[in-house]
N, C-alpha and C positions, 0 to 999 in steps of 0.2 A: 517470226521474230526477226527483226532488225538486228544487222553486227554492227556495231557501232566503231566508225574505222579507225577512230583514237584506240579503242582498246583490244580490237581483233586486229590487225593489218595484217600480221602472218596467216593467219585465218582465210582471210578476204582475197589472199592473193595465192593462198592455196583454190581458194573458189574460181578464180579469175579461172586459173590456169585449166581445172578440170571443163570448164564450159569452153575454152578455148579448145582443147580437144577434141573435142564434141563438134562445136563450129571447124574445125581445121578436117575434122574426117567428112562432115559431111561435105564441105568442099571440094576434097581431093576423090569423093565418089561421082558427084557432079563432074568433073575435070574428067573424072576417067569414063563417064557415059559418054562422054562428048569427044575423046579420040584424046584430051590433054592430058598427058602425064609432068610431072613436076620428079625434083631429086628431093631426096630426105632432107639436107641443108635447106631449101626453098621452103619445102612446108615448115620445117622448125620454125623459121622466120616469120614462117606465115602465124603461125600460131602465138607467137613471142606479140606477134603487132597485135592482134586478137586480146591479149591478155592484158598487155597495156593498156589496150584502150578500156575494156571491161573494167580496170581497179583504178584509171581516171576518173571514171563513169560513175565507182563505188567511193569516191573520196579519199583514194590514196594518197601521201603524202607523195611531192614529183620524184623524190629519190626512188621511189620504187617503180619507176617509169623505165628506165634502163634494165634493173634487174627483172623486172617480168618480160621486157624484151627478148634477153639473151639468155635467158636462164637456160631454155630448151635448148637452141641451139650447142651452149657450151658443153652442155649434156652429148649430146651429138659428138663434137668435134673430138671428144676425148674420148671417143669408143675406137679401140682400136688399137689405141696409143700402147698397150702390155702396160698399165700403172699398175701400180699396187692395189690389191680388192678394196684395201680400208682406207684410201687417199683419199677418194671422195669425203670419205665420212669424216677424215680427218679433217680436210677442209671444212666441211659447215659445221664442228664442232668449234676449230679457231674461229670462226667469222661468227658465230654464236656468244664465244665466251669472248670477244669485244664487243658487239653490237646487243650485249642483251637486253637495251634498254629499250631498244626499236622494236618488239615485241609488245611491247603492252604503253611504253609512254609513245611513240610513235620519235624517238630519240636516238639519231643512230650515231658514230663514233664521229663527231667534227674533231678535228687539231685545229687549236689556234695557228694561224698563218706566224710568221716571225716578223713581217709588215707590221701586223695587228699590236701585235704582241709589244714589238717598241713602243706603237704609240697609245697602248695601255700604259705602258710603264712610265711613258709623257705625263698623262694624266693620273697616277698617283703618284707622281713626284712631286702634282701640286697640293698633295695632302700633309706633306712634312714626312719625317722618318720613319714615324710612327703610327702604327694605325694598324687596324686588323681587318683581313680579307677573305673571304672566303670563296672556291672555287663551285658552283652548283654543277656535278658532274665532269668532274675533270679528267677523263679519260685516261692518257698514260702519263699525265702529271708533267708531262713537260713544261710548259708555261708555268704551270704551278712552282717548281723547283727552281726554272730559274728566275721566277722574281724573287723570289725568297731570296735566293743568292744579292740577285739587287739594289733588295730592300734589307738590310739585315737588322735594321729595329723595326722593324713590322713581325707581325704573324700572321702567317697563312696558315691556310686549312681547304685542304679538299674533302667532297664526297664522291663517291663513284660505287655502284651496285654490278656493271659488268667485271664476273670472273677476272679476265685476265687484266683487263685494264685498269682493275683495282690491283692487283701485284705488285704492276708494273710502278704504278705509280706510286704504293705504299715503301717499294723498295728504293725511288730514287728521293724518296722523303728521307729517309733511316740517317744519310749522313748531316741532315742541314736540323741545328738546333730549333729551326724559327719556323718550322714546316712539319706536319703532321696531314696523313692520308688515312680516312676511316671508310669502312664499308656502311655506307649509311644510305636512305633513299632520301632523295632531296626535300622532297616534303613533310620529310622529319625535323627539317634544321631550324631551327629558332632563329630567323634572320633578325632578329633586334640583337642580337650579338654581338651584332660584323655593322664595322664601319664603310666598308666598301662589300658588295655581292658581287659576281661578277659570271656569266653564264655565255655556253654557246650551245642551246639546244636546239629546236625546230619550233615553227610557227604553232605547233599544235599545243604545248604546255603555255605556252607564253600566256593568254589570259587568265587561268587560272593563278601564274608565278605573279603577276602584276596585284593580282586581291590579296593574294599572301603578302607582300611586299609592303603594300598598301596599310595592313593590319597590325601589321608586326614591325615593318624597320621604323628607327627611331629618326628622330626630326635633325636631317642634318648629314644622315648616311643616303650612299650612294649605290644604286642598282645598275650595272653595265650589263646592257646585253650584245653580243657580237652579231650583229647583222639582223636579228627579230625583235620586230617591234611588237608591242603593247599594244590592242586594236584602243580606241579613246583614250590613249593616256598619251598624248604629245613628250617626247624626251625633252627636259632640258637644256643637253649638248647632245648634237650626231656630230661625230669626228669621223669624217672621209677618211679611207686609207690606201685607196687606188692602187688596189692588186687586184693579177687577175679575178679574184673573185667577186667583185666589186667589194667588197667589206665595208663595216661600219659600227663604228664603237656608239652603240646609244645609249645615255647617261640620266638618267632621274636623279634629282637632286630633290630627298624628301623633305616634306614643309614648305617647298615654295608655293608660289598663287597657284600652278596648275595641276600640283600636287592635289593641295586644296579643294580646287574645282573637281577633280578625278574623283575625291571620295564623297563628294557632296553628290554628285550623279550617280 
């Protein structure tokens, strides 16, 4: 059987890592037939590059490029240190309960930049006062609340299914009349709703988000995604926002001609 890396990643890079092992010992027996010894920091790394390369190999999404690089190593560098026994755990239980979405959507915690974020706020300004928006996975709600703040005859709405970063964001909702935070999965939401969507996940949902989009938002409402594109569905508007992360607000406006064209193919 095939793991399919949209829906196993943590799976696939638990895999990486054991044959990396495997690959890093037989090497360091090699090494040591031959007179060459290495330090434990060296093979971690050695094993880290091993594993990256293995869950490149298996279709990992690139953010997990880093993390199976340094995973071992950091492992390493912290023995020794007298932490606490349950610091570890306590660590990948917080990095769990924000990123639980990278687990099965291949969706890990982005924050809109505050670049971005202004000239989101550009572009519903050219909607008028009014209008309703909705956040597809809006992590710790900040962009979320402060357009709200904003825009205050608009309604917003976020979803978010990570633990913490639904709290977080549910609780800086509580004081803004015009803003509400719900524990919901994204592909529950009935996007003919909302006048404007507005999403920053990874390139892995995005076609499937573009059919839904396609099906259900009404002629006239607006899809933004922050930086992933739509494979055959040309944006609209891309609004450059030249920060470091190069950014880019891309805009579908549905019912035009390429709208059109998109659902006819």
């Amino acid at each position: 059987m095939r793991l399919n890396p949209r829906r196993f990643p943590a799976l696939l890079a638990l895999l990486a890592h054991l044959l990396a092992l495997l690959a890093t010992a037989l090497l360091l027996g090699v090494g040591a037939s031959l007179g060459i010894r290495v330090g434990g920091m060296t093979a971690a790394l050695v094993e880290g590059v091993i594993a990256a390369v293995i869950g490149q190999c298996w279709g990992l999404s690139v953010w997990w490029l880093p993390i199976n690089l340094f995973f071992v190593p950091a492992l390493l560098a912290l023995q020794g240190r007298h932490l606490p026994p349950l610091l570890p755990l306590a660590g990948f239980l917080l990095a769990l309960s924000l990123n639980w979405n990278s687990l099965g959507e291949r969706v890990p915690l982005y924050l809109t930049g505050r670049r971005t974020e202004r000239r989101l706020a550009e572009l519903l300004a050219t909607r008028g006062a009014a209008f309703t928006f909705m956040d597809l996975g809006c992590g710790l709600g900040g962009t979320l609340a402060r357009l709200a703040r904003a825009f205050p005859e608009a309604r917003f709405e976020g979803v978010e299914t990570a633990p913490l970063s639904f709290l977080i964001a549910w609780l800086r909702s509580l004081p803004l009349g015009n803003c509400r935070v719900r524990y919901r999965n994204l592909w529950h939401v009935e996007l003919g709703a909302w006048d404007v969507v507005y999403c920053f996940l990874s390139p892995a949902p995005m076609p499937a988000l573009g059919d839904k989009a396609r099906a259900e938002m009404r002629e006239g409402a607006w899809l933004v995604s922050n930086s992933f594109d739509i494979p055959q569905w040309p944006p609209s508007t891309c609004l450059e926002v030249d920060d470091l992360r190069g950014s880019r607000l891309l805009c579908w406006r549905l019912g035009e001609a390429g709208d059109r064209a998109a659902k006819i193919r």
